[in-house]
Backbone as CSV, one residue per row, in Angstrom:
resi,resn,N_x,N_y,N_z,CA_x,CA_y,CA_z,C_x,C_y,C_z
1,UNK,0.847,-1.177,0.000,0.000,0.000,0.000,0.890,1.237,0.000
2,UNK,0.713,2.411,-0.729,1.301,3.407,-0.688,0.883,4.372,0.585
3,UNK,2.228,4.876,0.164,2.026,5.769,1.953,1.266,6.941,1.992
4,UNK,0.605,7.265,0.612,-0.186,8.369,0.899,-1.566,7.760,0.978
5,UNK,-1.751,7.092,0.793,-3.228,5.873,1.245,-3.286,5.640,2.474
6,UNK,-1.986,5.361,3.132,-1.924,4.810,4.729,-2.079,6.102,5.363
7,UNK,-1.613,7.184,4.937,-1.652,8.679,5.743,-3.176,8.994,5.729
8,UNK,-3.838,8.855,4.144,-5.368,9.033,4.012,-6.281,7.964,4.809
9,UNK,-6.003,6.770,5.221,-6.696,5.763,6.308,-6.441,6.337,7.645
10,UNK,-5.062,6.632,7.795,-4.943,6.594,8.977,-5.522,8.534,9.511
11,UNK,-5.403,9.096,8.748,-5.624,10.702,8.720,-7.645,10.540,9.005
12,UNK,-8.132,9.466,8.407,-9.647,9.507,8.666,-10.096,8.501,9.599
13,UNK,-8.828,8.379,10.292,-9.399,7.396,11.560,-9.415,8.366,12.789
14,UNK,-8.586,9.244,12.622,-8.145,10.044,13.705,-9.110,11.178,13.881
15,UNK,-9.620,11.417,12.519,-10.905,12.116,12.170,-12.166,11.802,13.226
16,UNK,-11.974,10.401,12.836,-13.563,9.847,13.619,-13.295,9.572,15.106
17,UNK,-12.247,9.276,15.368,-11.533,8.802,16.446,-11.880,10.632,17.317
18,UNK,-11.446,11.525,16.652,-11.699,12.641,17.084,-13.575,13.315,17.415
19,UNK,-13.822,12.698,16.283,-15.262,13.675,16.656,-16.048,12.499,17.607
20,UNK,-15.727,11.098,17.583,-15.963,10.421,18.737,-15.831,11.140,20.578
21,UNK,-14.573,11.660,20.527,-14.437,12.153,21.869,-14.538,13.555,22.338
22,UNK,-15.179,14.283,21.020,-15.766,15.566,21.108,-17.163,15.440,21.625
23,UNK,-18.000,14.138,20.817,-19.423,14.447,21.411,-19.694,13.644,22.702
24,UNK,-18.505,12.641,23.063,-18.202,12.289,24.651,-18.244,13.534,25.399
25,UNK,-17.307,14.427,25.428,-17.103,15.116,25.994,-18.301,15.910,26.667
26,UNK,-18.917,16.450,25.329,-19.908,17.348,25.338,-21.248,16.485,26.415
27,UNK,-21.347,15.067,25.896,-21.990,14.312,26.564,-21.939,14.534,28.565
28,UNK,-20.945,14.022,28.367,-20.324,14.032,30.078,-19.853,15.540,30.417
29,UNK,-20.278,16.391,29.778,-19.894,17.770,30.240,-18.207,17.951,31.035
30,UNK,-17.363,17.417,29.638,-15.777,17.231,29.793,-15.297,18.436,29.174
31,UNK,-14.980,19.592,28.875,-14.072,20.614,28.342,-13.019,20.174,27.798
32,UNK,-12.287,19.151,28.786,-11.243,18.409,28.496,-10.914,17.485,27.374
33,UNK,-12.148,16.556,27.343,-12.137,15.400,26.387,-12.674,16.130,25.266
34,UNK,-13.597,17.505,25.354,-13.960,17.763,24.054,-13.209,18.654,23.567
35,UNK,-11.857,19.329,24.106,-10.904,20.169,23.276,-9.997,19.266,22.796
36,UNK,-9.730,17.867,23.776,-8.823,16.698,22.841,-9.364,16.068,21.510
37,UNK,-10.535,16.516,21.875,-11.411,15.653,20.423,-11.738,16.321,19.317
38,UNK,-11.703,17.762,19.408,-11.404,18.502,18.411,-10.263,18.675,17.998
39,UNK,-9.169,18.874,18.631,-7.483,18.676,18.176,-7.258,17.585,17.081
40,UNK,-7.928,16.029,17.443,-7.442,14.863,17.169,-8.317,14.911,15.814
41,UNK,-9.393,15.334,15.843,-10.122,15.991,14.539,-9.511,16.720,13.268
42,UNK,-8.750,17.494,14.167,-8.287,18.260,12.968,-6.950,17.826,12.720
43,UNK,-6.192,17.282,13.552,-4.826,16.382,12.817,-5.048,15.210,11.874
44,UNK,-6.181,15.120,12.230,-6.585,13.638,11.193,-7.641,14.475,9.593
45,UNK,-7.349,15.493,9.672,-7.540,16.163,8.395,-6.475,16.648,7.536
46,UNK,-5.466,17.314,8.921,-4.651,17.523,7.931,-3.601,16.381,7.752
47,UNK,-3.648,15.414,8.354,-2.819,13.791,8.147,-3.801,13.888,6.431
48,UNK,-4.768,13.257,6.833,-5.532,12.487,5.463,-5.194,14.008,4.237
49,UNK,-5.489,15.266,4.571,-4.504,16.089,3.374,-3.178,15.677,2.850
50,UNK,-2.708,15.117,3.956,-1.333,15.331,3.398,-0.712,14.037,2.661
51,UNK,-1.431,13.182,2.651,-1.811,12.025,2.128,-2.481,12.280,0.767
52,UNK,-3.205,13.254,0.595,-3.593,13.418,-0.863,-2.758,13.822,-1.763
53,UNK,-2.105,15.252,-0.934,-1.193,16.243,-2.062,0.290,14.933,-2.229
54,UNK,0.642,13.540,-0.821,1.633,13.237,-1.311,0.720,11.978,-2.817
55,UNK,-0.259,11.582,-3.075,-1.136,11.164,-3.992,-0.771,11.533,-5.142
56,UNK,-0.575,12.862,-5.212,-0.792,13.675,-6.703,0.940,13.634,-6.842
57,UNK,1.625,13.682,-6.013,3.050,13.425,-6.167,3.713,12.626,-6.478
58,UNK,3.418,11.437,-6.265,3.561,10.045,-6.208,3.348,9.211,-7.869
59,UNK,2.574,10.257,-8.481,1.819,9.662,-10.021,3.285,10.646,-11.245
């Protein structure tokens, strides 16, 4: 598997993995778990980006 595929799997796990412990948070009235879960949100966007632009590089 190419590594900009594994960055794009692994970049949209971290995604879900993230908005998973945002609406925990919000659930259990955590500040905590829901500013980690937005962080982990948005690294797993720009992971799975960076996985695309290395995509278009790669060809």
């Amino acid at each position: 598997m190419k590594s900009s595929t594994k960055d794009q799997i692994k970049g949209k796990f971290h995604e879900v993995k993230g908005k998973v412990k945002e609406k925990a948070g919000q659930v259990i009235n955590d500040p905590d778990l829901e500013a980690e879960g937005k962080s982990e949100n948005l690294t797993g966007k720009v992971q799975k980006k960076v996985g695309q632009v290395e995509g278009v590089f790669e060809k």
